[in-house]
C-alpha positions as CSV (number, residue, x, y, z in Angstrom):
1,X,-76.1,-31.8,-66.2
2,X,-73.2,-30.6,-68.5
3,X,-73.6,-27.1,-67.0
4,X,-73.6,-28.1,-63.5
5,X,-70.5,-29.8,-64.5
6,X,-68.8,-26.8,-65.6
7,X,-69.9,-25.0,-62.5
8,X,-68.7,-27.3,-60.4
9,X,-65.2,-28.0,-62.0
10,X,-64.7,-24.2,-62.3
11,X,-65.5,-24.0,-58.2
12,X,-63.2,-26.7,-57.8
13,X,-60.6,-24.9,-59.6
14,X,-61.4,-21.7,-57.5
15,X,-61.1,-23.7,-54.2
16,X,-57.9,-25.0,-55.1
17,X,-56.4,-21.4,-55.8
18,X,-57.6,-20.3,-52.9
19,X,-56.4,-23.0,-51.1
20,X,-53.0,-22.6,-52.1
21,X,-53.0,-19.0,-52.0
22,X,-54.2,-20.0,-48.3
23,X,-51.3,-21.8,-47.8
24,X,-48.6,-20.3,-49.5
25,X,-49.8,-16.6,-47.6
26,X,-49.7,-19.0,-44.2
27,X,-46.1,-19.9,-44.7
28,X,-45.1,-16.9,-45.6
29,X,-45.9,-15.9,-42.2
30,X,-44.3,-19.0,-40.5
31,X,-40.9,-17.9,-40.4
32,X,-39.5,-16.0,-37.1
33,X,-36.5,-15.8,-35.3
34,X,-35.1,-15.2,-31.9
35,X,-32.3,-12.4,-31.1
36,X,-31.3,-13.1,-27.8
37,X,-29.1,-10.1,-25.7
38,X,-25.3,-9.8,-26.6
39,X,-26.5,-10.6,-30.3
40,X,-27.0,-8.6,-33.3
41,X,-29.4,-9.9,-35.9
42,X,-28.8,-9.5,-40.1
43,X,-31.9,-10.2,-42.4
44,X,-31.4,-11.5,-45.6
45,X,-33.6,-11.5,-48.7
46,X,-32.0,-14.5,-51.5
47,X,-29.0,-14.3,-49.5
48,X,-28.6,-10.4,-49.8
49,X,-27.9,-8.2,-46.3
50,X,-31.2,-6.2,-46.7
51,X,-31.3,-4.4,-42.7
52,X,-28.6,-3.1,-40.2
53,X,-27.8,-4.8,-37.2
54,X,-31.0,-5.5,-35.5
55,X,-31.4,-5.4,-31.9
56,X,-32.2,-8.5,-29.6
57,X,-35.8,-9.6,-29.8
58,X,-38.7,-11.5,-31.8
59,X,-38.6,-11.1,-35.5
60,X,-41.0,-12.6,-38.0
61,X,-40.2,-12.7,-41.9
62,X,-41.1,-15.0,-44.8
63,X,-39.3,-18.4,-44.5
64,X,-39.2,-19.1,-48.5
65,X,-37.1,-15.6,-49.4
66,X,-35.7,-14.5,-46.1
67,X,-33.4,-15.3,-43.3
68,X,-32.3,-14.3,-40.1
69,X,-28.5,-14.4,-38.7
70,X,-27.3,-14.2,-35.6
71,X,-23.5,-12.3,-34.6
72,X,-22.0,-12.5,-31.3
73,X,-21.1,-9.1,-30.2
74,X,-20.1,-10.3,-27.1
75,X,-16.4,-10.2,-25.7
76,X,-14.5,-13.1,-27.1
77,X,-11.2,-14.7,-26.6
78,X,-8.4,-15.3,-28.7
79,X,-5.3,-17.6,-28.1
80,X,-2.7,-17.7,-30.5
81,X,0.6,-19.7,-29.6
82,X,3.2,-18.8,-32.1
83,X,7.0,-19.1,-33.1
84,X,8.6,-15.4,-34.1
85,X,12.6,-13.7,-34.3
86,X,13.8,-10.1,-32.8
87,X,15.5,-8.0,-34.4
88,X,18.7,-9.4,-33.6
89,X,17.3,-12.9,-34.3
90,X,16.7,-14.7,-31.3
91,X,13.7,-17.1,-31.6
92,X,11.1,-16.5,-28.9
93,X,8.4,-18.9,-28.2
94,X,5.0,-16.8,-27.3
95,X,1.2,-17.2,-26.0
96,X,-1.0,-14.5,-26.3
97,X,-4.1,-13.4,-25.5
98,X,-6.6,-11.4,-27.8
99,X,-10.2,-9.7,-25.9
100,X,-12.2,-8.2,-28.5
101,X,-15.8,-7.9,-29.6
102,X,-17.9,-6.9,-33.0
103,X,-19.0,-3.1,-32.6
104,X,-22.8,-3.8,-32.7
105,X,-24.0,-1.6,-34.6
106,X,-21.8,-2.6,-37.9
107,X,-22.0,-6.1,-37.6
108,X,-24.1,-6.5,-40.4
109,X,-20.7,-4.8,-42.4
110,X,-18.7,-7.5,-40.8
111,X,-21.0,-10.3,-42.0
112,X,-21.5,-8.7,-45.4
113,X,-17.7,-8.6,-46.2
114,X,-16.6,-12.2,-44.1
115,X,-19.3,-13.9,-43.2
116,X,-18.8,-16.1,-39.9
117,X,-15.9,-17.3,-40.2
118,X,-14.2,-13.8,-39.0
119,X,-12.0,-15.9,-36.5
120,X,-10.2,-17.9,-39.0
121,X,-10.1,-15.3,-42.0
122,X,-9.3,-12.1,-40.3
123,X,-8.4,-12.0,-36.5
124,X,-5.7,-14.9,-36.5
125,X,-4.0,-14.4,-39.5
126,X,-3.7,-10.2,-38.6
127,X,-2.7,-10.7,-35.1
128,X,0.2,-13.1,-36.3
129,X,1.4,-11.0,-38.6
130,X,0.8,-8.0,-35.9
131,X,3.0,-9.8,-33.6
132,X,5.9,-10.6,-35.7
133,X,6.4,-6.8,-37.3
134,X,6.3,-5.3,-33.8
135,X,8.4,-8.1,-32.2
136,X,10.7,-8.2,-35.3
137,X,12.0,-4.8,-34.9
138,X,12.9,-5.3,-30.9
139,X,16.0,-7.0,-30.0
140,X,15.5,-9.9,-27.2
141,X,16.9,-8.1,-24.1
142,X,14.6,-4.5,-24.4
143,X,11.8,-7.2,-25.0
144,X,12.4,-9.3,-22.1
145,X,13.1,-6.1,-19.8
146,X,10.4,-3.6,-21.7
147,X,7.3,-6.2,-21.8
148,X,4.5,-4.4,-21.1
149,X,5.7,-1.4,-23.9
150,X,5.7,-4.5,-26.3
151,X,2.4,-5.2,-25.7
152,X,1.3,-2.0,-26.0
153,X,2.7,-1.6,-29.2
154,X,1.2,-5.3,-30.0
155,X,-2.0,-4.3,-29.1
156,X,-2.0,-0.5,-30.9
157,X,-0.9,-2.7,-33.8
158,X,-3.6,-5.2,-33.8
159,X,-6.3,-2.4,-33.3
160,X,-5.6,-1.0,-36.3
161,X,-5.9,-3.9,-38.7
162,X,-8.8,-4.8,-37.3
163,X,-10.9,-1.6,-37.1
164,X,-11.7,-1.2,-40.6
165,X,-13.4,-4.4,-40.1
166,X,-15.2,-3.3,-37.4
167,X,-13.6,-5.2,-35.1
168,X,-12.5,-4.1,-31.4
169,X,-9.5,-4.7,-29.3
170,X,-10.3,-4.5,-25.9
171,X,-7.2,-6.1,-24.3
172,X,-4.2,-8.4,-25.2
173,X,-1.5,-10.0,-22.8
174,X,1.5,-12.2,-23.5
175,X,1.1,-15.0,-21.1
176,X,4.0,-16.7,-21.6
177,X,7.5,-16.2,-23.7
178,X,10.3,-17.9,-24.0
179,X,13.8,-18.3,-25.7
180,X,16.7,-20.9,-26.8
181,X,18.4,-22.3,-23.0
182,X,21.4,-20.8,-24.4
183,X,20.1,-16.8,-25.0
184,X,18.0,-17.6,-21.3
185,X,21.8,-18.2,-20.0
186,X,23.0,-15.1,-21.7
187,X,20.5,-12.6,-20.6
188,X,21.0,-14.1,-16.9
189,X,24.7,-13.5,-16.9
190,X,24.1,-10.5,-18.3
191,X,21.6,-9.4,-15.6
192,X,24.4,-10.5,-13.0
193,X,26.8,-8.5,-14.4
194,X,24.9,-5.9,-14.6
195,X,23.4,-5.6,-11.3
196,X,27.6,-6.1,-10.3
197,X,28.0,-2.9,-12.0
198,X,25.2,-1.3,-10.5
199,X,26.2,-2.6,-7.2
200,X,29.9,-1.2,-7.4
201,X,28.5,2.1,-9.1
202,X,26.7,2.9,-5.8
203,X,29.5,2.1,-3.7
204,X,31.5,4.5,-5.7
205,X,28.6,6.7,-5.1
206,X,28.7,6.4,-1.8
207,X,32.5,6.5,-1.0
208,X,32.2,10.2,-3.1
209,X,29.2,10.8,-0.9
210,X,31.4,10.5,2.3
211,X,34.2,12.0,0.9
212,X,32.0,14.9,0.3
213,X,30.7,15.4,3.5
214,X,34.1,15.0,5.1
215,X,34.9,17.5,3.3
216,X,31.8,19.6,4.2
217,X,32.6,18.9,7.8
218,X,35.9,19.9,7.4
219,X,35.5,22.8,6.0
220,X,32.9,23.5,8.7
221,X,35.0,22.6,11.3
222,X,37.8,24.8,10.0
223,X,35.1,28.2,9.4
224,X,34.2,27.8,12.6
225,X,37.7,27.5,14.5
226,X,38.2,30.9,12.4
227,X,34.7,32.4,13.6
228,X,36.0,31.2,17.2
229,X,39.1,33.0,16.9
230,X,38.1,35.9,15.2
231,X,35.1,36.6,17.8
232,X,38.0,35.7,20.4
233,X,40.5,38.2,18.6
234,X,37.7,40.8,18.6
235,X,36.6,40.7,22.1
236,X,40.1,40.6,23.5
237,X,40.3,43.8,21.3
238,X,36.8,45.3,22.8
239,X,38.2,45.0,26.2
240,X,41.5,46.2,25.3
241,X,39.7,49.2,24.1
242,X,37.0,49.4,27.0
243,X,40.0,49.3,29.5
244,X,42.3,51.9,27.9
245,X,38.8,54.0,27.4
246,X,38.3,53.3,31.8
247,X,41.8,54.2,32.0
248,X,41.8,57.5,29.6
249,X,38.4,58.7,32.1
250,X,39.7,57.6,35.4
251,X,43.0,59.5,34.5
252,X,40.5,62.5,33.3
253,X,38.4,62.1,36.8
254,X,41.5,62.6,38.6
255,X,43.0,65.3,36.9
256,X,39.6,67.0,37.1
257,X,39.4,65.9,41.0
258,X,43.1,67.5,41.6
259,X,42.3,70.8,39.6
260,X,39.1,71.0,41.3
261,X,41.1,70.6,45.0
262,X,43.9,72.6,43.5
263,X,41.3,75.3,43.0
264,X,39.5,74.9,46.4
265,X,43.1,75.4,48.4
266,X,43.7,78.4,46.0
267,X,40.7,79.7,47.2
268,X,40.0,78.3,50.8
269,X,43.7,78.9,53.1
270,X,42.2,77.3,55.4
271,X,41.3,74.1,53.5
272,X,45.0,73.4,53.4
273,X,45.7,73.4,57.1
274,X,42.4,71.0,57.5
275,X,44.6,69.2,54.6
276,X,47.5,68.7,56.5
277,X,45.2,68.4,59.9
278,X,43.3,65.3,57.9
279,X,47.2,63.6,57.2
280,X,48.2,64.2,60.6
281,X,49.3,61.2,62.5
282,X,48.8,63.1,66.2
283,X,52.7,63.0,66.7
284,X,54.9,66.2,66.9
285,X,58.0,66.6,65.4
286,X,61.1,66.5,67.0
287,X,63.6,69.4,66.1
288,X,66.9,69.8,66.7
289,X,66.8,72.1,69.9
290,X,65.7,69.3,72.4
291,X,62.4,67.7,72.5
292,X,60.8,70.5,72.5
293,X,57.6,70.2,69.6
294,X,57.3,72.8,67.4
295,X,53.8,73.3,66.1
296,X,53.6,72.8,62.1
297,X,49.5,74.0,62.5
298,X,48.9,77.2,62.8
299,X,46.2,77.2,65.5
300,X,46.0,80.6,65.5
301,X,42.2,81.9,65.3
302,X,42.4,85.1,63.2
């Protein structure tokens, strides 16, 4: 009976091992976590980062040494109403907008060196003191009139505080600023006046403009009066010329004609009495011996 005793008290030590070893191996397979899309997951062992960001899905680990944590790498928001002076200190109320999101595939850096509370810690107090350097060293006016460069150089700014911590700017816009009543009444007389500047500039502009082409017309006007009276000039010159030129060989053609006749009577007797028969009027002279006509033609047929 005493050795049946022993037997059974060691069994009954041995089914109690087991069973705990049961149990203890059982919940170390209990734990398991869900990674859902736009998430990146960070295992820890006793607290330590042991894995890089880990995709969306099912993961199952030991629920006595390790944990799971979940990181938004979606976009997120961040409004930020603050109180800041230009450069030539003007106070200017301002609401901004920050769009960023975690690059996924560091997010386990991120949660390593903050934690969760990235928001509070690291993007609000950065983009505050982003927005105050770049706004700090723009007077009021170039700000109000050169808005969007501000925000640029906001934005550039605020991208690279935040990169190291693997942090992304996607977008930021100033929604709303504002200054003192008094500066607002400033910069609006100032805008009047200036556009009154502007205003009379271009009408200066465009008095010179007219003046210019009056000028031009003028001067148009006046070149071509002289081409008028120059081609005028000229062409009573050509026919000057073409007439004393008709003149010079009609005078030639006649003294040619007259040589040419004077040669023909040299050489033709007869053509001079069919000369004088061609001027003849048909009347005879009268002489003075009576009427009695004496012939002038010699009618005489040698």
């Amino acid at each position: 009976m005493k050795i049946l005793g022993i037997v059974s008290g060691k069994n009954l030590t041995l089914f109690i091992v087991l069973v705990v070893l049961f149990l203890v191996g059982s919940i170390s397979f209990m734990g398991f976590s869900q990674i859902d899309a736009g998430y990146r997951g960070v295992k820890l062992t006793w607290g330590k980062v042991v894995s890089d960001s880990l995709p969306e899905g099912l993961y199952f680990y030991n629920p006595i040494s390790t944990s799971m944590v979940a990181i938004d790498t979606r976009l997120q928001r961040e409004r930020i109403q603050l109180e800041t002076y230009t450069k030539d200190i003007q106070q200017a109320t301002m609401k901004l907008t920050v769009n960023y999101n975690i690059d996924p595939t560091k997010a386990h850096e991120l949660y390593q060196r903050i934690g969760l509370a990235y928001q509070n810690t690291l993007i609000e107090p950065n983009v505050l003191s982003a927005v105050k350097d770049v706004v700090g060293k723009v007077e009021a006016d170039k700000f109000i009139n050169n808005r969007e460069i501000v925000t640029q150089e906001i934005k550039v700014k605020i991208s690279d505080i935040l990169a190291p911590s693997n942090i992304i700017v996607q977008e930021v816009a100033i929604e709303d600023i504002s200054f003192s009543s008094a500066f607002e009444s400033a910069i609006e007389a100032k805008q009047i006046a200036t556009q009154e500047a502007i205003k009379a500039q271009n009408e200066t502009v465009r008095v010179t403009e007219e003046g210019k082409q009056q000028v031009i017309k003028a001067r148009a006007e006046s070149d071509s009066q002289k081409a008028a009276s120059d081609a005028k000039a000229y062409a009573i010159k050509v026919e000057s010329e073409a007439k004393a030129e008709a003149t010079k060989q009609i005078g030639l053609a006649e003294a040619a004609a007259i040589r040419e006749k004077t040669k023909a009577l040299s050489e033709n007797s007869k053509l001079i009495e069919l000369t004088k028969a061609e001027k003849w009027d048909g009347k005879l002279p009268e002489n003075m011996y009576g009427s009695v006509p004496l012939p002038f033609i010699n009618l005489t047929n040698k």
